[in-house]
C-alpha positions in Angstrom: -23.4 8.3 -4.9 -22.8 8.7 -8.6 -20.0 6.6 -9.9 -17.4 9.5 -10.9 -18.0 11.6 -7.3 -15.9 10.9 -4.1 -18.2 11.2 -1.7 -18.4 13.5 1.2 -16.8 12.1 4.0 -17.5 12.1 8.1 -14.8 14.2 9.9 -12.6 12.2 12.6 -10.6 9.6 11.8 -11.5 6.4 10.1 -9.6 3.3 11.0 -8.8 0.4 8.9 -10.5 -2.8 9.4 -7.4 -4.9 9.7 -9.1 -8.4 8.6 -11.0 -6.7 6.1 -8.4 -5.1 4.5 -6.1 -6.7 1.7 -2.8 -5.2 0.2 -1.5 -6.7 -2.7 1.2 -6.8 -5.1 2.7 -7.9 -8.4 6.2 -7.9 -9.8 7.9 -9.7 -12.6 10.3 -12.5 -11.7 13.1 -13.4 -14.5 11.6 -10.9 -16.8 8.5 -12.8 -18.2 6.8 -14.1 -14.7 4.7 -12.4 -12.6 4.5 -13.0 -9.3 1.8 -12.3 -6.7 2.0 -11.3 -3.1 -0.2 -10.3 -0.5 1.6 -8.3 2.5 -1.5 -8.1 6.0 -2.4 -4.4 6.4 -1.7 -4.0 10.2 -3.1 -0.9 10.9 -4.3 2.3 9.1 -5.7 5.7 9.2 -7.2 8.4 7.4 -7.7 12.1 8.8 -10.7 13.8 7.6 -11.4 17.5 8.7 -14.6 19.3 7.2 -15.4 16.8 4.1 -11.7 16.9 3.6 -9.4 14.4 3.6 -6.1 15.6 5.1 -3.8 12.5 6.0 -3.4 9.0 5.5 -1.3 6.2 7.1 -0.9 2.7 6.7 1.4 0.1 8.1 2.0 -3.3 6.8 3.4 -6.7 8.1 6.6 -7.8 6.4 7.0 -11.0 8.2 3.5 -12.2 7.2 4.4 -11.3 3.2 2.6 -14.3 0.9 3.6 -15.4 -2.4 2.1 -18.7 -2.1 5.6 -20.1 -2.5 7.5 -20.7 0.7 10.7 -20.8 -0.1 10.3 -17.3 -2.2 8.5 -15.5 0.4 12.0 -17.1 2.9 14.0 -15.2 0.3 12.2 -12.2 0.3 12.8 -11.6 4.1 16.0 -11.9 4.1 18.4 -9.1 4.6 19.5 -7.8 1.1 16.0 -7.4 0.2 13.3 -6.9 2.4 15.2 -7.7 5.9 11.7 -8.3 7.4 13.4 -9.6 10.8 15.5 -6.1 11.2 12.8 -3.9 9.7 9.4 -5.9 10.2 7.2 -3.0 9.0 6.1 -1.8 5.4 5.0 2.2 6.3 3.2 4.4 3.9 2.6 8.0 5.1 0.8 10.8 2.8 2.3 14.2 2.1 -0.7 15.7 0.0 -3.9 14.0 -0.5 -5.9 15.7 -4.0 -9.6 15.2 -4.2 -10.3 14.0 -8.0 -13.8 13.8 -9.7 -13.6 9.7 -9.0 -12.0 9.7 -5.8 -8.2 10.8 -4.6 -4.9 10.9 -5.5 -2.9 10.2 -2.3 0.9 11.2 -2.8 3.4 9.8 -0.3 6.4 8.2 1.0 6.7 4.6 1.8 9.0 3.7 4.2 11.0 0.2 4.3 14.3 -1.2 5.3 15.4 2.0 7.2 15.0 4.1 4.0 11.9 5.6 2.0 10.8 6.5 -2.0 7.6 8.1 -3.3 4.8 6.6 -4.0 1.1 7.7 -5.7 -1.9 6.1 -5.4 -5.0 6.3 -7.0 -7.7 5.6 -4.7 -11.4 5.1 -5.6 -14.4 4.4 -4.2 -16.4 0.8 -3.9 -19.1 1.6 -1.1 -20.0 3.8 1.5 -16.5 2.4 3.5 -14.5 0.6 0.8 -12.0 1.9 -1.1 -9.5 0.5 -3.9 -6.0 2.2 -4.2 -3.6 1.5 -7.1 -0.3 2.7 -7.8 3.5 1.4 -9.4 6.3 1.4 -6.2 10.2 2.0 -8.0 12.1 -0.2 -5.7 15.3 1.2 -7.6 15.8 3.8 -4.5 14.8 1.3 -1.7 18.5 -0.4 -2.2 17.7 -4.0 -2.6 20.5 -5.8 -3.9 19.0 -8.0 -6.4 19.4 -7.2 -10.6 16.5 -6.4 -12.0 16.3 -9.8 -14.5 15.6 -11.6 -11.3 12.9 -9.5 -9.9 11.4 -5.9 -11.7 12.2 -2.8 -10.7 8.2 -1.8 -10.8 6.0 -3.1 -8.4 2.7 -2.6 -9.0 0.7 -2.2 -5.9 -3.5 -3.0 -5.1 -5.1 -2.0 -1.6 -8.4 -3.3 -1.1 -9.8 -1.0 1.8 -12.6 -1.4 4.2 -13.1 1.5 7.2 -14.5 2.0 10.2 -16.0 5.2 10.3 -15.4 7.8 13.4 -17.6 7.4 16.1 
């Protein structure tokens, strides 16, 4: 597999390999920190139909969110901004999936706290069943009470992706 072609893909579905998969993030904190999180990818899919990729899904585990800072992560679960205990899941399902020369551009909404935004991501591939995915999250329309000099509006988001292939 060259290095600028997605490659061809099995059809059926390929599942997510829950331990092997990481989902990280990075947001400013007071407008000159940044501060890193990991949130466990609890299960995910992605629809393939003749070489085609035609839907993805992933869902993500609030309550297990990881800043490496207790008391932060306490804050972050709490209900005027993430509300992990009345909404435990992070959801991200695809509306359009483009194949580019590298890879895909997977376009979507994610879906927290009872609401939902848009969200992009750039996904390339790393072997035959790895994949990376990037993309920037606006939490401005996901109605977390919490100025923006305490924690950015952009979250920049990193999935590290491993599959299991359809059987």
């Amino acid at each position: 597999m060259s290095p600028h072609t997605a490659p061809a893909l099995r059809a059926g579905t390929w599942t997510v390999r829950s331990g092997r998969t990481t989902a990280a993030f990075e947001v400013r904190n007071f407008g000159v920190n940044r501060v890193h999180g990991t949130i466990p990818v609890r299960t995910g899919t992605v629809q393939v139909r003749d070489g085609v990729v035609t839907a993805v899904r992933a869902e993500l585990d609030l309550g297990a969110l990881d800043t490496r800072n207790e008391r932060r992560d306490v804050d972050l679960r709490k209900p005027n901004l993430l509300d992990s205990a009345a909404h435990p899941d992070l959801t991200f399902v695809s509306g359009s999936v483009r194949r580019q020369d590298n890879g895909w551009e997977v376009t979507g909404e994610l879906r927290l706290r009872g609401t939902s935004c848009p969200l992009t991501l750039t996904v390339e591939p790393v072997t035959g069943t790895r994949v990376r995915a990037t993309g920037t999250l606006d939490r401005a329309p996901l109605g977390m009470r919490v100025p923006r000099a305490v924690i950015g509006r952009y979250v920049r988001i990193d999935v590290e992706a491993e599959f299991e292939p359809p059987s």
